[in-house]
C-alpha positions as CSV (number, residue, x, y, z in Angstrom):
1,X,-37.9,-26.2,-10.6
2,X,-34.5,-27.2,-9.7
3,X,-32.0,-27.6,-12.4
4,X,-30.1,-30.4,-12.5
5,X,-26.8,-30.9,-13.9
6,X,-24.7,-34.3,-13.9
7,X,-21.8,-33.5,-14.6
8,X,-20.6,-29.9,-14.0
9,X,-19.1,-28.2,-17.0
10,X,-16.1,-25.5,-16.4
11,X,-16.4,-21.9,-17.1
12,X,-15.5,-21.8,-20.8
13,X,-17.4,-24.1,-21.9
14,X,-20.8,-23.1,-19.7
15,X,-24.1,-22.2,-20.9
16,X,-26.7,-21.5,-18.3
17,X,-30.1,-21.7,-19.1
18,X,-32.5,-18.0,-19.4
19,X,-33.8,-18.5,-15.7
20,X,-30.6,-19.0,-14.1
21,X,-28.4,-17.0,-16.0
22,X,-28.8,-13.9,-14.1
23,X,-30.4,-11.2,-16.1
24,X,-33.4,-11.2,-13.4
25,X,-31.2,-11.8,-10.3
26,X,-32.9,-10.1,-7.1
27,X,-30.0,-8.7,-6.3
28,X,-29.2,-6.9,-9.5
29,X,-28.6,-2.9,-9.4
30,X,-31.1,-0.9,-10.9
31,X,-28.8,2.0,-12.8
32,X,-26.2,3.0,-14.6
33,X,-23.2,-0.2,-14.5
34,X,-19.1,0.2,-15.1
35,X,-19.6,-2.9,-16.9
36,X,-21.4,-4.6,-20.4
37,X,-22.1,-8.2,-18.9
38,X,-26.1,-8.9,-19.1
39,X,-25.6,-11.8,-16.8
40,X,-23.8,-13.2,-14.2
41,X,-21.5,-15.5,-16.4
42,X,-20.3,-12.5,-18.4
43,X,-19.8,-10.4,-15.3
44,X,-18.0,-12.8,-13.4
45,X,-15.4,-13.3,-17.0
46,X,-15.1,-9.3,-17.0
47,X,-13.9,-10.0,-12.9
48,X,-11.6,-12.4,-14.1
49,X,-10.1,-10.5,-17.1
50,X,-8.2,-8.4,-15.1
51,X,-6.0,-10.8,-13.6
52,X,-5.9,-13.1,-17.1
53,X,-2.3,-12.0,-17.3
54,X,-1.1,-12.9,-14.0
55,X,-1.9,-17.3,-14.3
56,X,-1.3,-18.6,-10.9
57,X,-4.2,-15.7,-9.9
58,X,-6.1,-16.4,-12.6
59,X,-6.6,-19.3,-12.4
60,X,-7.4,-19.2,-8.3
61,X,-9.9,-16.5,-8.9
62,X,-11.3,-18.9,-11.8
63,X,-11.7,-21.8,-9.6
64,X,-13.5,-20.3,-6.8
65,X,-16.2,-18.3,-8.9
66,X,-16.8,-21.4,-10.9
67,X,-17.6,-23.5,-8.1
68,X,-19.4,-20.6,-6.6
69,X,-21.5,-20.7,-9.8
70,X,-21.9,-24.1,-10.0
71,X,-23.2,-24.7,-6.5
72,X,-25.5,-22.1,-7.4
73,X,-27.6,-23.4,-10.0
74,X,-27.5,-27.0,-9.0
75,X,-28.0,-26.6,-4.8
76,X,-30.7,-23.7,-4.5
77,X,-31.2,-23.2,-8.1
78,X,-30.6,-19.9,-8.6
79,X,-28.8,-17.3,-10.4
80,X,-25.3,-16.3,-8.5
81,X,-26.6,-13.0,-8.3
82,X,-29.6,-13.9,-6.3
83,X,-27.6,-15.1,-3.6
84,X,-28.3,-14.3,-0.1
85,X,-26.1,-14.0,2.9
86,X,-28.0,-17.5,4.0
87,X,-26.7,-19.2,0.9
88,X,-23.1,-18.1,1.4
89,X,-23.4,-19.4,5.2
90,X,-24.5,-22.8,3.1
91,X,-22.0,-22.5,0.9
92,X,-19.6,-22.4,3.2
93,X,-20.7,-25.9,4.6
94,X,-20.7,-27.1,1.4
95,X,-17.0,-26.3,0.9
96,X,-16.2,-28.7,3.8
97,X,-17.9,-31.7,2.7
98,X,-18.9,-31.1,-1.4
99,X,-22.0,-33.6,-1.7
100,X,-23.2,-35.7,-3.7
101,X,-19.4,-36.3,-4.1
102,X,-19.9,-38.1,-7.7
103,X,-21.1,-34.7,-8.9
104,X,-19.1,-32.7,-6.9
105,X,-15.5,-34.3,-6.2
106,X,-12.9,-36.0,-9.3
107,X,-12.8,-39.6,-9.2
108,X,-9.9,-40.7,-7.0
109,X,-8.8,-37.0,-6.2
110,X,-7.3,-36.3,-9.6
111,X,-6.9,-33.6,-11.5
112,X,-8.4,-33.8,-15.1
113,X,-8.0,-32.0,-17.8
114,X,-10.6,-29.0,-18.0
115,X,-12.0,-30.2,-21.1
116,X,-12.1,-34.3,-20.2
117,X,-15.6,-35.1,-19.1
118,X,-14.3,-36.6,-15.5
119,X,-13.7,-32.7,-14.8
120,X,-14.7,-32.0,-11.7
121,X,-14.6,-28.5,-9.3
122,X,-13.4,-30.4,-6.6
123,X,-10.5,-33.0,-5.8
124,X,-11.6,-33.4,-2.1
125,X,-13.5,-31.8,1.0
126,X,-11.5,-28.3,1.4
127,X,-9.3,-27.3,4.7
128,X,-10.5,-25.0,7.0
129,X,-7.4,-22.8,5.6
130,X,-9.0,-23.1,1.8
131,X,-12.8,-22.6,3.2
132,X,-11.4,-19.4,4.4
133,X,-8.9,-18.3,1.1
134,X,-12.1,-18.9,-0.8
135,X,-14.5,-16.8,0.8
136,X,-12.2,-14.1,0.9
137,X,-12.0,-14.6,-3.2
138,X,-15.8,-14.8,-3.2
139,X,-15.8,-11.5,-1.0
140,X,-13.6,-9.6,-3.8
141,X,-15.8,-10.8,-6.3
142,X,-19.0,-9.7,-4.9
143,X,-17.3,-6.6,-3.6
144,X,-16.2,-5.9,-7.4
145,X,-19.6,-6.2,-9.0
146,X,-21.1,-3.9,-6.4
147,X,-18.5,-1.1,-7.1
148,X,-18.9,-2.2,-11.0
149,X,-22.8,-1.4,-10.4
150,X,-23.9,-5.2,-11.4
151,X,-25.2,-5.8,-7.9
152,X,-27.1,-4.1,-5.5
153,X,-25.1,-5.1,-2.9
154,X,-22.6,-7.8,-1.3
155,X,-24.0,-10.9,0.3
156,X,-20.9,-11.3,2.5
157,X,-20.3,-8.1,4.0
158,X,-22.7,-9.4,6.5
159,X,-19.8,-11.7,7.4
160,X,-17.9,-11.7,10.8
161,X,-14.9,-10.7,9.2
162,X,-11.8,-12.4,11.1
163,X,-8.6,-10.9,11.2
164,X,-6.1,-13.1,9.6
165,X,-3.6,-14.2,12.5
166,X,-0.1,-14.6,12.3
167,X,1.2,-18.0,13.0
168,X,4.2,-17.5,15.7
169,X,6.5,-19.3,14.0
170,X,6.5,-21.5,10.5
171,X,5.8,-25.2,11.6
172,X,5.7,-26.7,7.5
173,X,9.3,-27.2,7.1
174,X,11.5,-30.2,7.4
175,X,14.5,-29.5,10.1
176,X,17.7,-30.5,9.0
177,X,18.3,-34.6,10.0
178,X,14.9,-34.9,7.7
179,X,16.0,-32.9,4.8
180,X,19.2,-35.1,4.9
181,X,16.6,-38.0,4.2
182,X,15.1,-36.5,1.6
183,X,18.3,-35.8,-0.2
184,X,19.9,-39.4,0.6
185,X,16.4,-40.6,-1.0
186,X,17.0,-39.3,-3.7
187,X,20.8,-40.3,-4.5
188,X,19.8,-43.7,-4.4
189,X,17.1,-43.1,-6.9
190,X,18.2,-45.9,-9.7
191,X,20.0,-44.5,-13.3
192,X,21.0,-47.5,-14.7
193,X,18.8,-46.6,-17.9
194,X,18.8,-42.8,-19.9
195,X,14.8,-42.3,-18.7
196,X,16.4,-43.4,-14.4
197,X,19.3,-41.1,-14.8
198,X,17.5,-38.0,-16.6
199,X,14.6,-38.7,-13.9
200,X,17.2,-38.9,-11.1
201,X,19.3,-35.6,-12.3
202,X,15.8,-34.3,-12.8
203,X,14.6,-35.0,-8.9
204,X,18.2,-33.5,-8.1
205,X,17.7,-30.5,-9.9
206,X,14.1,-29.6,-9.2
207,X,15.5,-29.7,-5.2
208,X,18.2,-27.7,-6.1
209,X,16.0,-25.0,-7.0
210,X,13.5,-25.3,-4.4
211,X,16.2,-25.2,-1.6
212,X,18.9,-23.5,-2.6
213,X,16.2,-20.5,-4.5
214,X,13.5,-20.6,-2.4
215,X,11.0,-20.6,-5.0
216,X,7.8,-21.2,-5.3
217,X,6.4,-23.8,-7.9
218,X,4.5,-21.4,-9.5
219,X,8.2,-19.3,-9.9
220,X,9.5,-22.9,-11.2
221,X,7.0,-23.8,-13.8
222,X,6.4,-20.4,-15.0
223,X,10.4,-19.5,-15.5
224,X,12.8,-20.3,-17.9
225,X,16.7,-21.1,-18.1
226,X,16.9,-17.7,-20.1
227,X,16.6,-16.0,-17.0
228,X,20.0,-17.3,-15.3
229,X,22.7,-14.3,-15.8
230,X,25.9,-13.4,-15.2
231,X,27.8,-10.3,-13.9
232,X,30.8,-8.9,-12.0
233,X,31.2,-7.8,-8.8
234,X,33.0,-5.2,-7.2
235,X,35.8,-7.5,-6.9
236,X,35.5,-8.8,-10.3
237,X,34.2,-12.1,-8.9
238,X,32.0,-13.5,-11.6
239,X,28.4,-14.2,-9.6
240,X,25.2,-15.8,-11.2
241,X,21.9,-14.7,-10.4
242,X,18.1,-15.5,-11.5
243,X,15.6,-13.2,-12.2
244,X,12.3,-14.2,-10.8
245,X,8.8,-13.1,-11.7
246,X,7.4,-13.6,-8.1
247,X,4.0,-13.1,-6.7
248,X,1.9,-10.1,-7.0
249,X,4.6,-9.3,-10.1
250,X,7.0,-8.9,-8.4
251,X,10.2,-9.5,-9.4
252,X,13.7,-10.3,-7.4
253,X,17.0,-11.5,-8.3
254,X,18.2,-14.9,-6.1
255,X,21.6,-15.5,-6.1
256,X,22.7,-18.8,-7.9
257,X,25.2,-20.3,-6.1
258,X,27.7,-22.3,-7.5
259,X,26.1,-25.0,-6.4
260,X,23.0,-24.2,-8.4
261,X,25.1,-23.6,-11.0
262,X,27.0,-27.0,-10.9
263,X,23.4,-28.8,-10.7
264,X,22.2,-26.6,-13.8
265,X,24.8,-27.8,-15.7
266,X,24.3,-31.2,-15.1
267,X,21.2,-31.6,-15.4
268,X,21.5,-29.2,-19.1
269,X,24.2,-31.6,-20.3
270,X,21.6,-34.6,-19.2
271,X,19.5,-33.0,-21.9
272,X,21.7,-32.4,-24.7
273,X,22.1,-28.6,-24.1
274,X,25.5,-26.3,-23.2
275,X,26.4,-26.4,-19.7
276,X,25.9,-22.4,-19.0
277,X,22.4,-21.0,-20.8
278,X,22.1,-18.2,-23.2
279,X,20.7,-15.0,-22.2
280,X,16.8,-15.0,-23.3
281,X,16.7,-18.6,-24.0
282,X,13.1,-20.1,-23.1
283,X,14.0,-23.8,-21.9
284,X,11.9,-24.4,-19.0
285,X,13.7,-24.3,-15.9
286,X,12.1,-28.2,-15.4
287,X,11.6,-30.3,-18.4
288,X,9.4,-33.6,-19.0
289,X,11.1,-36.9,-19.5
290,X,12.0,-37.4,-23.0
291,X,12.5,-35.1,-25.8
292,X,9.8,-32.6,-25.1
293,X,11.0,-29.5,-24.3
294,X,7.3,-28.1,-23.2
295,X,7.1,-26.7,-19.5
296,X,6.1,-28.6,-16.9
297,X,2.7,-27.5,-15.3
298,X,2.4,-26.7,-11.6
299,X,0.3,-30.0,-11.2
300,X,2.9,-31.9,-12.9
301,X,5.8,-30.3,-10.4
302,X,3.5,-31.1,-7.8
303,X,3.4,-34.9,-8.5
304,X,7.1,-35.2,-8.7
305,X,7.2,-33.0,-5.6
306,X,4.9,-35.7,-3.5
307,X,6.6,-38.6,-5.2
308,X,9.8,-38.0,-4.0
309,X,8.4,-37.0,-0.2
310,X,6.5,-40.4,-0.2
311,X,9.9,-42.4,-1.4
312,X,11.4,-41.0,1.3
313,X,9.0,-41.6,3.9
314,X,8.7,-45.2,2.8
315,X,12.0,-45.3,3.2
316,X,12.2,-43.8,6.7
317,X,9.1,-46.3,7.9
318,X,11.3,-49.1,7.2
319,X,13.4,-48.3,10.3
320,X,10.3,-49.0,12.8
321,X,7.9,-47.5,14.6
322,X,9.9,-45.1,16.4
323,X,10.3,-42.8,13.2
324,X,6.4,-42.5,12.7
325,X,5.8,-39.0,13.6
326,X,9.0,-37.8,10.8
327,X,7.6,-40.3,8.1
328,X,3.7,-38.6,8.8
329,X,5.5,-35.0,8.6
330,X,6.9,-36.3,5.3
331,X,4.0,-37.3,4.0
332,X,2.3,-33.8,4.7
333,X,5.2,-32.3,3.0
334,X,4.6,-30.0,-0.2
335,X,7.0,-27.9,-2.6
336,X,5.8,-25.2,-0.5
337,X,7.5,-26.6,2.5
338,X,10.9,-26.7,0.7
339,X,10.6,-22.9,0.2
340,X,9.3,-22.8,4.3
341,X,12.8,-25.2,4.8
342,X,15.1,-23.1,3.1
343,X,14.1,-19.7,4.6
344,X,14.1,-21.5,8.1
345,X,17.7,-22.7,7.5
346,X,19.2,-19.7,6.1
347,X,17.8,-18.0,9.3
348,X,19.1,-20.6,11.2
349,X,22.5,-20.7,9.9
350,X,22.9,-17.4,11.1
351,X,22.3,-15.2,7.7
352,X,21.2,-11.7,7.9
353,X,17.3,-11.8,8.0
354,X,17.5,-9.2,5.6
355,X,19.2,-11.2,3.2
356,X,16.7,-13.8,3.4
357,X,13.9,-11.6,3.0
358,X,15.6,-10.5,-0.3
359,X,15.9,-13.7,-1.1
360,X,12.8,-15.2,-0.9
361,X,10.8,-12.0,-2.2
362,X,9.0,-11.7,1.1
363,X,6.2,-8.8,0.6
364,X,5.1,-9.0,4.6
365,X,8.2,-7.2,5.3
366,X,8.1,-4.9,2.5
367,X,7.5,-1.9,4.0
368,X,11.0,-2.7,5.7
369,X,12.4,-2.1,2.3
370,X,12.3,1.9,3.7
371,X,15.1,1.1,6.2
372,X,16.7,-1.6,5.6
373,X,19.0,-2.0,2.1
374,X,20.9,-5.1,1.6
375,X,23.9,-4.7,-0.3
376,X,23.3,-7.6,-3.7
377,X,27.2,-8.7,-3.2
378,X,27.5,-9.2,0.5
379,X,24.2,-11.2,-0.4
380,X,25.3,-13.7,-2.7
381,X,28.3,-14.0,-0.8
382,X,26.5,-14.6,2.3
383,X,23.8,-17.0,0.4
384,X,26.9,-18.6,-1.1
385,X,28.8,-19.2,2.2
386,X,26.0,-20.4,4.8
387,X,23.2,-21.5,2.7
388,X,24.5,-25.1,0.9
389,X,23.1,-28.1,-0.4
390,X,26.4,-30.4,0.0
391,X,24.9,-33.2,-2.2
């Protein structure tokens, strides 16, 4: 019998019943195991624990064995490690349309809370681009508890495995005339109140970082002010720099122009704080409006992010029909797409690609790294010279 369950319950909080948990799974290894989990919940936690200290990963992997496990015992009803390769083929299909959608999909595409009964897994049908990123999740997780001698073996090795193309060139980026309408949007954003100014210099600042840093919203939400430093050059030039804690842990130093600097300030003052930060201070590098001083999450970022994209493209539609195709590319537009629009410009402005690539952390050129060393002055001077914001 089919169990059902009407409103899927997250990870933590999970309790799966004895003939679904896994202990009996068809697919289990018969031997000696790596691992202590007597069912597939705990094995898929001791999957997950390796990552715990790196979030954004975390909490990717998390998402995509959850659903996984979900789907499981609600569609076919059965434990995640009786899965066939049949059942990942439906899975898959699932992923593209998640049905029935009350179950399945958050009310109105929200994110709630883990712990707020409208939790859903989903917020929405996935892309092709996410179907794909979470099968190759599944694939390490399956992989994993074969070499961990939990399964027997791994349901989607039978899979045509693609390889992963290159896109010829980055086509999620705003050129130039549109950026200038993002950052005109956003100077006209009203301050005649404290809450419109700090939410103005806020907008202004959050830009500032994406743009003139590159960085990702993970790099925002999980940094703090503490991290801006100062030091000499060779020249004695004083130059300002911030230490990011990239992806895969990897850290880089992006120069912080004095641009970036001016805009810090400002928006610090804003808040009551010094103009410069203290070295191993912990203000967020974004703050909520009002007094909290609690970092903002990536969701949170993310709704400013689209706020100020849809301003602007509101903005733009009120010139007529002949701007439709910029105020659709605006409304597409992410945070991710500000670190695609500064890269693009740099390159464009005729910087060194291999001070770009130091900027922006960029591990597909890594290996690079063997040949090509960029000195960290001519860098910031370069990044300070032909990469601006002009507010």
């Amino acid at each position: 019998m089919k169990t059902t369950l009407i409103a899927p319950r997250p990870l933590d909080v999970l309790d799966l019943p004895p003939d679904l948990d896994g202990r009996h799974g068809v697919n289990r290894a018969h031997g000696r195991t790596q691992i202590a989990a007597p069912d597939d919940l705990s094995a898929i936690r001791a999957w997950l624990a390796r990552v715990v200290a790196t979030k954004t990963t975390f909490e990717n992997y998390r998402k995509e064995a959850e659903r996984l496990l979900l789907w499981s015992i609600v569609q076919p009803g059965k434990p995640l490690s009786s899965l066939t390769h049949e059942d990942l083929l439906a899975y898959r299909s699932f992923l593209a349309d998640p049905q029935p959608r009350a179950r399945w999909v958050s009310d109105g595409g929200r994110k709630y809370p883990r712990h707020d009964p409208r939790w859903r897994p989903f917020y929405g049908a996935l892309a092709a681009s996410s179907q794909r990123q979470a099968m190759v999740i599944l694939n390490a997780l399956f992989a994993w508890l074969v070499y961990a001698g939990y399964l027997a073996g791994n349901p989607l090795s039978l899979s045509r495995q693609r390889a992963r193309r290159t896109a010829p060139r980055i086509t999620r980026y705003l050129e130039r005339d549109l950026w200038q309408e993002v950052k005109v949007y956003i100077d006209s954003l009203p301050r005649e109140t404290g809450r419109e100014r700090e939410r103005y210099l806020r907008a202004r600042w959050l830009f500032t970082l994406f743009y003139l840093g590159g960085l990702r919203i993970s790099e925002v939400s999980g940094n703090t002010m503490g991290k801006f430093f100062c030091r000499r050059d060779a020249d004695g030039h004083e130059r300002w720099w911030l230490e990011v804690l990239g992806k895969g842990d990897r850290e880089r130093l992006v120069p912080a122009s004095a641009e970036m600097m001016v805009e810090l300030a400002r928006y610090r003052r804003e808040r009551g704080l010094s103009a410069l930060p203290s070295q191993h201070e912990n203000t967020p590098l974004v703050l909520p409006l009002g007094k909290s001083m609690k970092p903002l999450t990536r969701s949170a970022l993310h709704t400013i992010v689209k706020g100020i994209f849809a301003g602007a493209a509101e903005k733009l539609r009120l010139r007529g029909d002949d701007c439709a195709a910029r105020v659709a590319q605006l409304e597409r537009a992410s945070a991710h797409w500000m670190r695609h629009s500064a890269g693009s410009h740099m390159a464009d402005g005729n910087m060194d690609l291999r001070l770009v690539r130091d900027n922006l952390g960029h591990a597909s050129i890594a290996t690079t790294d063997l040949y090509l060393h960029s000195d960290d002055d001519k860098r910031h001077r370069a990044t300070e010279e032909k990469h601006r914001i002009d507010w």
